[in-house]
C-alpha angles and dihedrals in degrees: 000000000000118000108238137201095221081044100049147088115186116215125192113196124211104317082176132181092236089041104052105069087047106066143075125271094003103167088050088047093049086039093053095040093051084049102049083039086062096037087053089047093052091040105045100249119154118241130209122185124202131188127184125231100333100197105064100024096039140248113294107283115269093250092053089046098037084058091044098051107152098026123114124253129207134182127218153195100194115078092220115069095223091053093066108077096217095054099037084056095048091054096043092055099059086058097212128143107211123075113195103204125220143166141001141050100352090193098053114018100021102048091037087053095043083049092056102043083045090061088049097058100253117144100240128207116179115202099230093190092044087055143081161171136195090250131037091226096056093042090051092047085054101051082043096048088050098047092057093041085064092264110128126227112224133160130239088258093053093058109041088052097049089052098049082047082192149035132226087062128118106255089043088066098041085054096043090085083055102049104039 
């Protein structure tokens, strides 16, 4: 099943102030993020922020934010993103079937998140190297968990290049800097 840019929703889950410095691999997570959130911009693809209990973790930090500009962002309680009314509807409205999966941590908010689109329906694909935790174990038990709940594990570089679906196009050539 290709991932594809009419298809998609990009989410990016919780890239937080007091998150970011305690998980693993922070500066590849931030890297890959910034670069789906330009591919989305250049392809069309919807993007939805979240960010968990502000108040207390932080806004999303100012590169995220700064990449995002534009997208909504909306705080939440609920670890899983569906849980939460204002995203779900949020989702639900852009009608779209695809959820491209993104942030922190990948073992609470990312794979509760993947479980509940998944019962919904939604193909899921969850970025492996656009997502964290604050341990490698905990970051592996998730991928693992996901695969075998029907999500599907890509790379950045999966999915910019299946939603360009070419090259030689403009935006193809805009997002090569960034891909290289």
């Amino acid at each position: 099943m290709l991932i594809r840019a009419k298809d998609s929703v990009l989410v990016v889950i919780d890239v937080q102030e007091r998150l970011v410095p305690a998980v693993q691999a922070p500066a590849r997570t931030l890297r890959n993020t910034q670069t789906l959130l330009a591919a989305a911009r250049e392809c069309a693809v919807p993007v939805i922020l979240t960010e968990q209990y502000p108040e207390g973790l932080g806004s999303t930090v100012p590169e995220i934010a700064a990449a995002a500009a534009g997208a909504a962002i909306i705080p939440k309680m609920h670890f899983s993103c569906m849980e939460e009314e204002g995203f779900a509807e949020a989702f639900r409205a852009l009608g779209r079937k695809q959820a491209v999966l993104v942030g922190m941590e990948a073992h609470i908010c990312v794979v509760q998140t993947a479980a509940s689109l998944l019962e919904e329906g939604y193909d899921v694909f969850v970025v492996s190297d656009a997502t964290a935790s604050r341990t490698l174990e905990s970051e592996q038990a998730c991928l693992a968990r996901m695969t075998a709940s029907g999500a599907h594990v890509v790379t950045t570089e999966m999915v910019v290049f299946e939603w360009l679906g070419k090259a030689g196009t403009p935006a193809f050539k805009r997002l090569l800097p960034a891909i290289r």
